[in-house]
C-alpha positions as CSV (number, residue, x, y, z in Angstrom):
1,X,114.1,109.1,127.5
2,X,114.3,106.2,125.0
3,X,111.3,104.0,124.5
4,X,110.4,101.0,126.3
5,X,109.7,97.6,125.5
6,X,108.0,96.7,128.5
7,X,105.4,99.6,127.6
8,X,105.0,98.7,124.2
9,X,104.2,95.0,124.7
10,X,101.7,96.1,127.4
11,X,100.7,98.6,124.1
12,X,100.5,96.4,121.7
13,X,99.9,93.2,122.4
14,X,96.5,91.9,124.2
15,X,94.8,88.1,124.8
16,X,91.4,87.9,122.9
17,X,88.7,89.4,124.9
18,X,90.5,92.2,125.8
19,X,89.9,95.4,125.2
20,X,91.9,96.0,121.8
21,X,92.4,98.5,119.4
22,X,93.3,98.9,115.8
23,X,97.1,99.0,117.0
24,X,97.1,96.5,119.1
25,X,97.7,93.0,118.4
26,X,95.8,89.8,119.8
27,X,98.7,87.6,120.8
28,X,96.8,84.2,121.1
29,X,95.8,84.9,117.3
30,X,99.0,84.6,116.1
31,X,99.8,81.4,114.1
32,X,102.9,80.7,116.1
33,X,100.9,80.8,119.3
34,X,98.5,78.8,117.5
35,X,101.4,75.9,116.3
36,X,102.9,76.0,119.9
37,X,99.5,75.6,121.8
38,X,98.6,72.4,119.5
39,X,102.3,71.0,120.4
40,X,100.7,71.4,124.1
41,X,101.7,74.8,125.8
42,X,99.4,76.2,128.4
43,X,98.4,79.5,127.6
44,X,100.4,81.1,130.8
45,X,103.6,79.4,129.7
46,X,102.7,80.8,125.8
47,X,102.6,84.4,127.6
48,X,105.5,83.8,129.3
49,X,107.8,82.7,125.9
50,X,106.0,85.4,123.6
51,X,106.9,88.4,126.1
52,X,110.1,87.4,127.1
53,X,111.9,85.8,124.5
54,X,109.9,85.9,121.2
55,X,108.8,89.7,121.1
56,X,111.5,90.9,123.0
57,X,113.7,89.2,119.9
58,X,111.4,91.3,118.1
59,X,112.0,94.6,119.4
60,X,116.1,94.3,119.6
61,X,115.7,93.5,116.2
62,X,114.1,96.9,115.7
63,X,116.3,98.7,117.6
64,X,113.3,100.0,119.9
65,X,114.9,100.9,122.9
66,X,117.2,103.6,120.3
67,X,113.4,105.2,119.9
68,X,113.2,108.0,121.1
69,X,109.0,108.4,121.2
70,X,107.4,105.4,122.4
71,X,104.2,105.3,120.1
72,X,106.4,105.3,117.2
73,X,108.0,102.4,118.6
74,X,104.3,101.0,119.8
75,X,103.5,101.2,115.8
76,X,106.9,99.8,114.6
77,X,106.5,97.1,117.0
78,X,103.0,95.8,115.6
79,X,104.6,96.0,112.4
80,X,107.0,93.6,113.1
81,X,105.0,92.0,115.2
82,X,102.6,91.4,112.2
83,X,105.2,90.2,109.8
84,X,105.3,93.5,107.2
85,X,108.0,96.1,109.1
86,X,110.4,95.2,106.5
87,X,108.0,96.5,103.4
88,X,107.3,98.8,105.9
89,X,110.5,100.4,106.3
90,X,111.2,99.9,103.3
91,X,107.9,102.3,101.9
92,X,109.0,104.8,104.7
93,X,112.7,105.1,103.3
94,X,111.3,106.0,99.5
95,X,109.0,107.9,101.0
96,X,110.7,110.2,103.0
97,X,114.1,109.4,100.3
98,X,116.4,107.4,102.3
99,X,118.6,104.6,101.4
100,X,116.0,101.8,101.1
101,X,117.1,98.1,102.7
102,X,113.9,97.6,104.8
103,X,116.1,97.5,107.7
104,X,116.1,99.6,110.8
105,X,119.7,101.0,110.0
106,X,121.4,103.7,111.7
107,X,120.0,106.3,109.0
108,X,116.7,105.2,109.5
109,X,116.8,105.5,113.3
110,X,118.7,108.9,113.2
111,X,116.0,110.0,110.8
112,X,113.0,108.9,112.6
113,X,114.5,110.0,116.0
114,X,114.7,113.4,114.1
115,X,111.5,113.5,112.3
116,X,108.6,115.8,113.4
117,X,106.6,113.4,115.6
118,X,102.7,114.3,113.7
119,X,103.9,113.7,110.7
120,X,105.6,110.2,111.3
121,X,103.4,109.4,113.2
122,X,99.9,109.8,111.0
123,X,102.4,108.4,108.1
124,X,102.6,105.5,110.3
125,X,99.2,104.7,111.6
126,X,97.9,104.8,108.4
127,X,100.7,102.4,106.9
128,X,99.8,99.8,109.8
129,X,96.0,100.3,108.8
130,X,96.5,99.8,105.6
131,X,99.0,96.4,106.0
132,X,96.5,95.2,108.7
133,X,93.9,94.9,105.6
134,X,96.3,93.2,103.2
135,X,96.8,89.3,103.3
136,X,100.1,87.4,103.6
137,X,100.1,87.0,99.8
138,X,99.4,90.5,98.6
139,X,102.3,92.3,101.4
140,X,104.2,89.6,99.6
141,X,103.5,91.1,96.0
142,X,104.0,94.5,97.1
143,X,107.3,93.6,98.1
144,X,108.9,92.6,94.6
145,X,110.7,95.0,93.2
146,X,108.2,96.3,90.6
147,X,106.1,97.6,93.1
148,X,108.1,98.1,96.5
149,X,109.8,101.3,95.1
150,X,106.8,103.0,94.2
151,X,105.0,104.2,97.6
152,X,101.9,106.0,95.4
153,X,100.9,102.8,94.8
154,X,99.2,102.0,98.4
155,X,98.6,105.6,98.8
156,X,96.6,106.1,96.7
């Protein structure tokens, strides 16, 4: 059974006041939800764009439905939900040595398909954690070339 994205947008994403999570992400914080509902949107026509165009984009994107364990794909979808899977990815290739590109390419999904599910997944909750904490500008610097290749950096 492959994961699903209907389950992981019910997962992830959430309206403020809620009941939310550290992996789950409040949709009507977003600052693209924020720019359309100034241009006039109503907040069920908002819901209506985000789930079934804009995050669905998303998860094709990500290749979700070629996950096999849905809370990987829960995690991996805040990521890119957030705006950091590519620094993400790109961490988890050097990490666990594969061809880095930041990409969800067919190495990377064969791999995390393959992986053993604690490890990836503790790898990845703390990685979303720990991107949750950094601003715009600093996921930015960690993404330069100096730094992106060196995963002890944010571990430690």
């Amino acid at each position: 059974m492959m994961a699903s994205y209907a389950q992981a947008f019910k997962t992830v994403m959430t309206l403020s006041g809620q009941k939310k999570d550290a992996f789950c992400v409040a949709l009507d914080q977003l600052s693209c939800w924020q720019t359309m509902k100034a241009a006039g949107f109503s907040q069920p026509e908002l819901y209506t764009l985000f789930k079934q165009q804009y995050c669905e984009e998303i998860w094709q994107q990500l290749r979700g439905n070629e996950l096999i364990r849905q809370d990987i794909a829960n995690l991996l979808f805040k990521a890119s939900v957030n705006g950091y899977v590519d620094i993400l990815l790109s961490q988890l290739q050097q990490h666990f040595e594969l061809p880095i590109s930041g990409q969800m390419c067919d190495q990377t999904l064969l791999y995390i398909n393959q992986l053993e599910h604690i490890s990836l997944t503790q790898w990845l909750r703390l990685s979303t954690v720990y991107f949750d904490q950094l601003t715009p500008k600093k996921i930015m610097y960690l993404d330069s070339k100096s730094v992106a290749h060196n995963t002890n950096f944010w571990l430690h």
